[in-house]
Backbone as numpy.savetxt, mean C-alpha at the origin, in Angstrom:
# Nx Ny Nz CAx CAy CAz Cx Cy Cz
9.23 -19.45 -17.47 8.38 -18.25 -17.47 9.26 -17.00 -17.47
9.09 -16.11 -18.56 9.60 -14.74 -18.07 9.38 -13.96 -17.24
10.41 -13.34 -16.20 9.74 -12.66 -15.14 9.79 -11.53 -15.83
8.54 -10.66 -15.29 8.09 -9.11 -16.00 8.96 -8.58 -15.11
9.27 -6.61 -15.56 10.11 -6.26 -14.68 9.12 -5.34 -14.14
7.96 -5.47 -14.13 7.05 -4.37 -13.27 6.20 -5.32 -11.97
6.78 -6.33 -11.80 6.07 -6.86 -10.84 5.97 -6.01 -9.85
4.66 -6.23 -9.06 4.62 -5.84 -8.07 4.93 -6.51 -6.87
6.16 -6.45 -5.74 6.48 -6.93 -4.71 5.36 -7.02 -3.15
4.98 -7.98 -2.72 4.10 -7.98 -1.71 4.46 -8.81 -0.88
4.92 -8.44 0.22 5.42 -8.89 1.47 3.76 -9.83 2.34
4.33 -11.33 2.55 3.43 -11.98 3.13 3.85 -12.59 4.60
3.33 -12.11 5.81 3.90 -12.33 7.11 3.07 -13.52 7.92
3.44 -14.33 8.11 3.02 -15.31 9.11 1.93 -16.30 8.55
1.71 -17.32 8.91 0.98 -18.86 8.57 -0.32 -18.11 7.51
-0.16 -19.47 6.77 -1.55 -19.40 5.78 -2.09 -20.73 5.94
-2.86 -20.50 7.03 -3.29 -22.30 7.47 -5.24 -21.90 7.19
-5.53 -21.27 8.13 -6.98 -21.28 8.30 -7.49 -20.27 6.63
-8.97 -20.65 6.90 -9.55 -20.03 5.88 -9.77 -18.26 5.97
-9.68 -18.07 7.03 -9.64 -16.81 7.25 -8.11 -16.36 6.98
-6.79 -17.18 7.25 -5.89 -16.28 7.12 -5.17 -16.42 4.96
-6.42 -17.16 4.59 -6.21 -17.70 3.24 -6.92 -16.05 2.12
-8.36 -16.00 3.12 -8.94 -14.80 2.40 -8.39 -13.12 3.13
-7.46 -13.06 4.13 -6.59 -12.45 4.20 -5.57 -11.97 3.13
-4.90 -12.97 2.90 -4.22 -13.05 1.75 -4.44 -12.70 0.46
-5.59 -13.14 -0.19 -6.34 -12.46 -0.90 -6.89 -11.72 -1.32
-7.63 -11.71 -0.05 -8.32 -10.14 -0.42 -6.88 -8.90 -0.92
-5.97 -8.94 0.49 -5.14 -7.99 0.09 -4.44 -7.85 -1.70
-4.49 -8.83 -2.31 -3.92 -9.45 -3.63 -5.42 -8.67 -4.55
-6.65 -9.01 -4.34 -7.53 -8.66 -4.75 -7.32 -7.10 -5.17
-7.26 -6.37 -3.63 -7.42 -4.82 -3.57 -5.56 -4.20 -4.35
-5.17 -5.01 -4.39 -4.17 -4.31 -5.41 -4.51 -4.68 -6.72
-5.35 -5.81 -7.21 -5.61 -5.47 -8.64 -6.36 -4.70 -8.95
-7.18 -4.35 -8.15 -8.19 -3.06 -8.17 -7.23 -1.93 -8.34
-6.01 -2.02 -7.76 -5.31 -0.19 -8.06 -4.81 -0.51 -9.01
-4.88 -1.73 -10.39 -4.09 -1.86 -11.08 -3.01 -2.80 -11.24
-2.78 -3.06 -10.48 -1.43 -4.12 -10.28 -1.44 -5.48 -10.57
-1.80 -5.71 -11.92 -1.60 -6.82 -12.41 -0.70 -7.97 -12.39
0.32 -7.68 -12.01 1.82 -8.34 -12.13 1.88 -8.13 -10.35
2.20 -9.31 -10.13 2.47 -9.13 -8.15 3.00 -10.80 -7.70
4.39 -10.27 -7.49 5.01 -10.91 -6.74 5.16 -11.42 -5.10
5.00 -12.42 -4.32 4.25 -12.44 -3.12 5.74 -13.39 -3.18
6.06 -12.21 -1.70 7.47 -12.60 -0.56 6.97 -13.42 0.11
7.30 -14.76 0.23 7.42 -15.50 0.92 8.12 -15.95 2.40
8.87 -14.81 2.89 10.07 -15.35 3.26 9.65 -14.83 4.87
8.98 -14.48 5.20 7.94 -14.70 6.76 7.17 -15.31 7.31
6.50 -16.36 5.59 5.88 -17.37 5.51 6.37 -18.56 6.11
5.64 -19.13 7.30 6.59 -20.75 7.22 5.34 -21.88 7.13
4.49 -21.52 7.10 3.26 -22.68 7.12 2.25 -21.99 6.24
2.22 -23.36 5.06 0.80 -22.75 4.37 0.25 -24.16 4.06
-1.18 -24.08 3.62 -2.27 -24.97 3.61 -2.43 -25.37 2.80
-2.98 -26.90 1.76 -3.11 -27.23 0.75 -4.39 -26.31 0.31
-5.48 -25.88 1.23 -6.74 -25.33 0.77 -6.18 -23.66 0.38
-5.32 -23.35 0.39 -4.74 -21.74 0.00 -4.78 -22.41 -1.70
-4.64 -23.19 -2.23 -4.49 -23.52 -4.07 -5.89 -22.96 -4.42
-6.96 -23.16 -3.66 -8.43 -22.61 -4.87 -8.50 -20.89 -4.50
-7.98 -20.76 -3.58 -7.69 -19.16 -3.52 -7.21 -18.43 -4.63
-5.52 -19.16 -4.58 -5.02 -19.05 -5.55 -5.42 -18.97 -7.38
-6.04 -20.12 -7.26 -6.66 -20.06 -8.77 -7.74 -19.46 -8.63
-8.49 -18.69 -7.97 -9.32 -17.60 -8.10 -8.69 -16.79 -8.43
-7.49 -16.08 -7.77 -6.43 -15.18 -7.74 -6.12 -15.02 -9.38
-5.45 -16.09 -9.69 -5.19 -16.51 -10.99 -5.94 -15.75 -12.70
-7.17 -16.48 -12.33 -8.08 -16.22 -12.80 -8.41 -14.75 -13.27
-8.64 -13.97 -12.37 -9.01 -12.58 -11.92 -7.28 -11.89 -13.00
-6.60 -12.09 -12.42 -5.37 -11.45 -13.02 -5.47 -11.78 -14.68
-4.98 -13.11 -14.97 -5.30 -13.33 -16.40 -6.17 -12.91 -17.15
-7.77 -12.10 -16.38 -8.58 -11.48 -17.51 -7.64 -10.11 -17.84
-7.03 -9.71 -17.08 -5.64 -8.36 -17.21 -5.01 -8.59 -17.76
-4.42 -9.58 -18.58 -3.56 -10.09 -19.08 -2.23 -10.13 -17.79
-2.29 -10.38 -16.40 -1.57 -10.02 -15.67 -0.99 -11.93 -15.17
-0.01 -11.95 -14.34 0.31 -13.10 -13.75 0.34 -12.62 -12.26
1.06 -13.85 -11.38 1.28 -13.63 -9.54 3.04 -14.82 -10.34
3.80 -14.45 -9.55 4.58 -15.62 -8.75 5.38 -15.20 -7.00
5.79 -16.57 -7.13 6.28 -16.41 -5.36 8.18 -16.14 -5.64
8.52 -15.93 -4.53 9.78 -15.73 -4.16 10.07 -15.95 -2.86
10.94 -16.41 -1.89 11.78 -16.13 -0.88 10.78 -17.92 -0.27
10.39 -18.26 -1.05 9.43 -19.52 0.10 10.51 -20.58 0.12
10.38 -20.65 2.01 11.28 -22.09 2.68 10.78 -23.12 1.62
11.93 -24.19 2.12 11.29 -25.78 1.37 9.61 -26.25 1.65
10.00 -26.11 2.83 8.21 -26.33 3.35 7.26 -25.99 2.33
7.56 -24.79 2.36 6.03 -23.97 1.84 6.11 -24.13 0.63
7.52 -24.56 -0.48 7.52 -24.84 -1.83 7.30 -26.00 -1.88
7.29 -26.68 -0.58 6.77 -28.30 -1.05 5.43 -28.19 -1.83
4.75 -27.60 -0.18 3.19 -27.70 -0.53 2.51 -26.89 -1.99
3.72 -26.04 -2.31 2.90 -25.08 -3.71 3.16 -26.14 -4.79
4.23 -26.70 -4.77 4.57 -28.02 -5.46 3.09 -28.97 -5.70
2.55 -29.46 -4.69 1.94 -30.07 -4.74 0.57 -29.82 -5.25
0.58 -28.81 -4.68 -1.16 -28.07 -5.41 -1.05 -27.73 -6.38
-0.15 -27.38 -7.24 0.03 -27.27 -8.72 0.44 -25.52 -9.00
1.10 -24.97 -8.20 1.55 -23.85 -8.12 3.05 -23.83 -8.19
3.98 -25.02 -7.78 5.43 -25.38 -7.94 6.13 -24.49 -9.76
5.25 -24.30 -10.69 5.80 -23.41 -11.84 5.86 -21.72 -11.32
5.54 -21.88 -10.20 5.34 -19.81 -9.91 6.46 -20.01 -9.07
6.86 -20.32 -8.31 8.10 -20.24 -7.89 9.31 -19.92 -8.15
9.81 -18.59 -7.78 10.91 -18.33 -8.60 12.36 -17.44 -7.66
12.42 -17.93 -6.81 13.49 -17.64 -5.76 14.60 -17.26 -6.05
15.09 -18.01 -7.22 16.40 -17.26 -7.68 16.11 -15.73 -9.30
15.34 -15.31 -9.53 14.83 -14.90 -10.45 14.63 -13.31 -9.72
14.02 -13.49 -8.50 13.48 -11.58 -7.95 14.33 -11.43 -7.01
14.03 -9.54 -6.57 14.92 -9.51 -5.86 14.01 -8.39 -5.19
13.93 -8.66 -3.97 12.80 -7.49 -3.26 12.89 -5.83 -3.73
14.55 -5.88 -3.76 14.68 -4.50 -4.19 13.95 -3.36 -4.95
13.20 -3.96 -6.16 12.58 -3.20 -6.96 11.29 -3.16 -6.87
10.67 -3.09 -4.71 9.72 -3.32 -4.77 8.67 -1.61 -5.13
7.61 -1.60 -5.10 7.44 -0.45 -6.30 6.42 0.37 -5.02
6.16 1.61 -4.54 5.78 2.07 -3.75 4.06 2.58 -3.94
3.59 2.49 -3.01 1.79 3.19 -3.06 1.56 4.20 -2.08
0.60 4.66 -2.22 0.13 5.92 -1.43 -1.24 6.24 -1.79
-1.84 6.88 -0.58 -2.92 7.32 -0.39 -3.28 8.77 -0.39
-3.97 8.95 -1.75 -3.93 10.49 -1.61 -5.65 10.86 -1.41
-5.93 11.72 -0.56 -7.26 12.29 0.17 -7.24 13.91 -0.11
-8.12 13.89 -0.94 -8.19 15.23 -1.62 -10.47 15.26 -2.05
-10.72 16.41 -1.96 -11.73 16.23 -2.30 -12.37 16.85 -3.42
-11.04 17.80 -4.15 -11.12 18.10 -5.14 -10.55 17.21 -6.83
-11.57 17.21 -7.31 -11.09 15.79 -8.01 -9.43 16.15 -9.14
-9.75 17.66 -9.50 -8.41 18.25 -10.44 -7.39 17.93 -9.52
-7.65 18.30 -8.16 -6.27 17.91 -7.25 -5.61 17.13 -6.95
-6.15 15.85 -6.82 -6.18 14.52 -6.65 -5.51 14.12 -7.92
-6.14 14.25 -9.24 -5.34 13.93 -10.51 -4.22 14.54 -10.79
-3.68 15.67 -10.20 -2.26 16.65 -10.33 -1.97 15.62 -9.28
-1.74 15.16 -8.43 -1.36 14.62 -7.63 -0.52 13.35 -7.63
-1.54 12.36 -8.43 -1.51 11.45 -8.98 -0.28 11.27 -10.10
-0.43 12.30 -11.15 0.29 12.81 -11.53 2.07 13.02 -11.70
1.82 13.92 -10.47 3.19 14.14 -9.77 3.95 13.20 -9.20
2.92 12.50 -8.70 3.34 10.81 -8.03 4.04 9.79 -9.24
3.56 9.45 -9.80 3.62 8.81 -11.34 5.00 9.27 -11.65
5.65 10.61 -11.27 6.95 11.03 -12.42 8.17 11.08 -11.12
7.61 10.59 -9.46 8.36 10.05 -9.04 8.42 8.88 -8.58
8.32 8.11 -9.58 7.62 6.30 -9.46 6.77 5.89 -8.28
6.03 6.70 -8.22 4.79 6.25 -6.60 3.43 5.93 -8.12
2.91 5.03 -7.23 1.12 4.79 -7.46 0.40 5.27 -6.51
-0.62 5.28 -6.66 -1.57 6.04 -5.14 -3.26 5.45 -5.89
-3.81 5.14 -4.68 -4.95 5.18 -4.27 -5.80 6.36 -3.96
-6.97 6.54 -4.27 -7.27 8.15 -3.99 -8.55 7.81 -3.40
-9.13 8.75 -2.68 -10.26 9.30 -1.74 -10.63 10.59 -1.71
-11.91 10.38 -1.76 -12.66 12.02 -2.03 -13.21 12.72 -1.00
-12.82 12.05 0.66 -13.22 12.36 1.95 -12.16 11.52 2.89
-12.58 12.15 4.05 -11.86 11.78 5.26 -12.63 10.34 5.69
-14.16 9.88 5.74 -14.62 8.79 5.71 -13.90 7.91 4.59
-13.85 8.17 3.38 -13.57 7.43 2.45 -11.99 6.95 2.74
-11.30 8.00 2.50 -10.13 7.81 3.35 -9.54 7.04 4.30
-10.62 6.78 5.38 -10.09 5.76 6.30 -10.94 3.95 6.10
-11.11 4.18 4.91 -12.22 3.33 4.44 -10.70 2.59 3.76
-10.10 3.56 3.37 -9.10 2.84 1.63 -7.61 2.86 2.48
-7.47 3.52 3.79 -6.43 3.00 4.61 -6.77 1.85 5.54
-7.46 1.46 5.79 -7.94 0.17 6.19 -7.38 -0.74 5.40
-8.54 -0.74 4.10 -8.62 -1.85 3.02 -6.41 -1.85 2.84
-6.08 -1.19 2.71 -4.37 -0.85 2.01 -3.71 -0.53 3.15
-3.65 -0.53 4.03 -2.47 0.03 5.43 -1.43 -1.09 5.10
-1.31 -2.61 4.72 -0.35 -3.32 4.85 0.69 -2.77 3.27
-0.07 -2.43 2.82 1.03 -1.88 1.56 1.34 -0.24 0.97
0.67 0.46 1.92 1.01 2.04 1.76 2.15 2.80 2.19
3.07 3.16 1.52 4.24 3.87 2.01 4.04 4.69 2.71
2.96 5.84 2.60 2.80 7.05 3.20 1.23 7.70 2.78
0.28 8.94 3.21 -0.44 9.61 2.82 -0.18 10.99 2.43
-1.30 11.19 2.30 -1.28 12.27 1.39 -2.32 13.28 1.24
-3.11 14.16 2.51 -4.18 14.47 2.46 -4.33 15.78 2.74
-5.48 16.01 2.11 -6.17 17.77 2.44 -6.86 17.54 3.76
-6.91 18.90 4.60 -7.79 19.18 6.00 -9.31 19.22 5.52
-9.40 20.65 4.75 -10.76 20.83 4.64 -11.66 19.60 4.26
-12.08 18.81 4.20 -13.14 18.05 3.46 -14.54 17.28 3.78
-15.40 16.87 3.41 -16.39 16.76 3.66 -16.82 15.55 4.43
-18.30 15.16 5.00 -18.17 14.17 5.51 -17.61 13.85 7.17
-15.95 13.28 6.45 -15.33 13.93 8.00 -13.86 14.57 7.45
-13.56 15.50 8.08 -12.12 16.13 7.80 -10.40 15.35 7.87
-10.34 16.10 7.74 -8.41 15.59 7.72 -7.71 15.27 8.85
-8.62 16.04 9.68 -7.82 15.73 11.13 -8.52 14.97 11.81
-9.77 14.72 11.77 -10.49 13.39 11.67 -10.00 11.98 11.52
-10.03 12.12 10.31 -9.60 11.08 9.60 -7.77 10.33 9.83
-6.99 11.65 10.07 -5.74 11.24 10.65 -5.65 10.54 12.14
-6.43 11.42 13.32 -6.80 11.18 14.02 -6.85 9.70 14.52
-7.76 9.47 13.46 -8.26 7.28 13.73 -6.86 7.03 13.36
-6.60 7.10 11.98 -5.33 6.52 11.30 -4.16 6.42 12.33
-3.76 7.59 13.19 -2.47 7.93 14.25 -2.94 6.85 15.72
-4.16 6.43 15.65 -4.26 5.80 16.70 -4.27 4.21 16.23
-4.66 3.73 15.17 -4.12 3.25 14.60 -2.67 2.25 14.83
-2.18 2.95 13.59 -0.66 3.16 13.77 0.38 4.79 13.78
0.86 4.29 15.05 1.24 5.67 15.75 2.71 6.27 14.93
3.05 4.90 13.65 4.31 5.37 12.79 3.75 5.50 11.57
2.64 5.97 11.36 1.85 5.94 10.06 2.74 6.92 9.62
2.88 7.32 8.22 3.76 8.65 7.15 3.09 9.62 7.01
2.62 10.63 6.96 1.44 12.12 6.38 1.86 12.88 6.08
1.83 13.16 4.72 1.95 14.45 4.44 0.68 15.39 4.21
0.44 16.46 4.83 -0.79 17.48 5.15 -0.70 18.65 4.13
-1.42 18.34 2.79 -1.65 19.66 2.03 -2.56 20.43 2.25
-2.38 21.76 2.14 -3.22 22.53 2.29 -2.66 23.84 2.19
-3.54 24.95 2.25 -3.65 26.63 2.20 -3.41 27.25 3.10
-3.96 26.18 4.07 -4.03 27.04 5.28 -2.79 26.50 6.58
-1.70 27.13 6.08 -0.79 26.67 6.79 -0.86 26.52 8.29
-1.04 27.62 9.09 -1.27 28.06 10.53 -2.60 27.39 10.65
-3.58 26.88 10.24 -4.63 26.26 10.44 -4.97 25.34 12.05
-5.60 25.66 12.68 -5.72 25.24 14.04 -5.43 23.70 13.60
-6.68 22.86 13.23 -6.06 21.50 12.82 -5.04 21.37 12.82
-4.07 21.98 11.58 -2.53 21.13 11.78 -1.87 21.37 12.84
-2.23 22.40 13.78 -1.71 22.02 15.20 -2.28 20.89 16.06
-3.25 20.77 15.85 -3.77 19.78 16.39 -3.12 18.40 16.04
-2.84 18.06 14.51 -2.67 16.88 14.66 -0.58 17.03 14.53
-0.58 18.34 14.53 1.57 18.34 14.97 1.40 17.47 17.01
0.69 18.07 17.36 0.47 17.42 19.02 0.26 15.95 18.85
-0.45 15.53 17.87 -0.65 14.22 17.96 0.56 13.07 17.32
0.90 13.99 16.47 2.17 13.02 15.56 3.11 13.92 14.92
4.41 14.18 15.76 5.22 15.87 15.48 5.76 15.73 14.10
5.86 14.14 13.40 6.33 14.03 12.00 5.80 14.10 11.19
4.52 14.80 11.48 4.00 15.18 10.03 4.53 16.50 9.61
4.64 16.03 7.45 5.10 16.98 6.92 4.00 18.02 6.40
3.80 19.04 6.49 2.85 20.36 5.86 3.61 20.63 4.23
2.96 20.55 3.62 3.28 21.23 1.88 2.08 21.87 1.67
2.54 23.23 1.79 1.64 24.47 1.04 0.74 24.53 -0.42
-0.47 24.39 -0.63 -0.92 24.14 -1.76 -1.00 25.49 -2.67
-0.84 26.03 -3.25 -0.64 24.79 -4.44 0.58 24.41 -4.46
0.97 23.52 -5.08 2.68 23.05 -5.02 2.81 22.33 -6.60
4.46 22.09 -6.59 4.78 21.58 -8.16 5.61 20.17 -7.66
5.53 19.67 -8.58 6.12 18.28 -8.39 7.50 18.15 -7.56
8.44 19.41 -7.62 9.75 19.30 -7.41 9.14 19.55 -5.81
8.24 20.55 -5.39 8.60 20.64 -3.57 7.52 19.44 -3.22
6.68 18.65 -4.02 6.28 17.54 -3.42 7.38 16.15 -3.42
8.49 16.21 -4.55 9.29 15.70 -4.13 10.32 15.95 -2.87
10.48 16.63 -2.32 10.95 17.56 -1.43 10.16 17.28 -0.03
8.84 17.67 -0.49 8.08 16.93 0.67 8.57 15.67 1.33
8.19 14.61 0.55 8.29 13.07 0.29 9.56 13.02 0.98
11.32 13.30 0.67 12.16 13.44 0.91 12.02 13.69 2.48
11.44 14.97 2.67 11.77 15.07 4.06 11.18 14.31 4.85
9.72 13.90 4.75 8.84 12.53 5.13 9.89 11.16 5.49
10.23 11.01 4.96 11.12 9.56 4.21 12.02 9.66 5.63
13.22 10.54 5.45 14.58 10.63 6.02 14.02 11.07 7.72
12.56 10.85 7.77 12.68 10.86 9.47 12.36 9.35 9.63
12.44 8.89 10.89 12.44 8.23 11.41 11.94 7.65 12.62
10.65 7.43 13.16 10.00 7.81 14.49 9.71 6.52 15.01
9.82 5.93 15.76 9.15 4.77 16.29 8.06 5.21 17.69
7.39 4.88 18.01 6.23 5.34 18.73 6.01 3.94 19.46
6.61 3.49 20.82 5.86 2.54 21.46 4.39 2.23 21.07
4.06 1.16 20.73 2.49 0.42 20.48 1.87 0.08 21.69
């Protein structure tokens, strides 16, 4: 099999025994073909126990991708777990010496409720190799960080918006996870909110709207190069 070079890399952590931790798996595989991601490579290498009943998952999985013209293969899986893919008839996706996590490809969540904004956004993201997920509210928002928190690099959101707001919506997210990434666009720099949520999580980055690709790269940059761990 040729490996594509746009796979998408997806980190898989701990047993795939029960049926619940099978449509776990899935689903998450699911909601990235929904952003597109046809091509997705699944890390094996946290994996140490998986189930013969994970194969009809799989060929659902399968299935779903190939109407994309898309594939899945594995990488990093112990003997164990290549036994059992062996056996269920998945032993051809296996390809351990072939990938290399490195070129795994980044996502983001951008929360904007203006739709031109969201697409400049998108945009801008795109020409510094990010994909993003988008939301047109702070409900929606914590709707599509839910569904995606195991594979989102960082966010990306406006205060003002409808429904529920930005600081709302960060709010859940920071309680959450207290090392979540944010970057906070908006107009209103001094804005009570973004003090509110600097008290709650001091690493969030503010980028002044409107902005151009180079200080949202800049943004991103300074996002990135901190470093916070937050007792859980």
């Amino acid at each position: 099999m040729h490996i594509h070079q746009k796979y998408y890399h997806l980190k898989i952590a701990g047993a795939i025994v029960s049926i619940e931790d099978c449509k776990r798996v899935s689903c998450l595989v699911k909601n990235l073909v929904s952003a597109g991601k046809y091509y997705i490579a699944l890390d094996l290498k946290e994996v140490n126990e998986i189930s013969g009943s994970f194969s009809g998952f799989l060929s659902e999985i399968l299935i779903l991708l190939q109407k994309q013209q898309g594939d899945f293969i594995f990488f990093n899986a112990n003997d164990a777990v290549a036994d059992i893919l062996k056996v269920v008839g998945f032993g051809d996706r296996i390809h351990n010496e072939h990938v290399s996590p490195a070129s795994e490809e980044m996502l983001v969540l951008v929360v904007d409720d203006e739709p031109m904004v969201r697409e400049l956004t998108k945009d801008f993201l795109a020409e510094l190799g990010y994909s993003c997920f988008e939301a047109e509210n702070g409900l929606e928002g914590l709707r599509k960080y839910m569904m995606f928190k195991d594979v989102l690099r960082f966010i990306i959101t406006d205060m003002e918006m409808p429904i529920i707001d930005g600081a709302q919506m960060l709010q859940r997210i920071i309680e959450i996870d207290p090392n979540a990434k944010v970057i906070v666009a908006t107009g209103f720099a001094n804005d009570e909110k973004i003090r509110q949520i600097h008290n709650l999580k001091n690493d969030v980055v503010v980028l002044q709207k409107p902005y151009l690709c180079d200080q949202l790269e800049s943004a991103i940059h300074r996002l990135l190069s901190v470093t916070v761990n937050v007792p859980r």
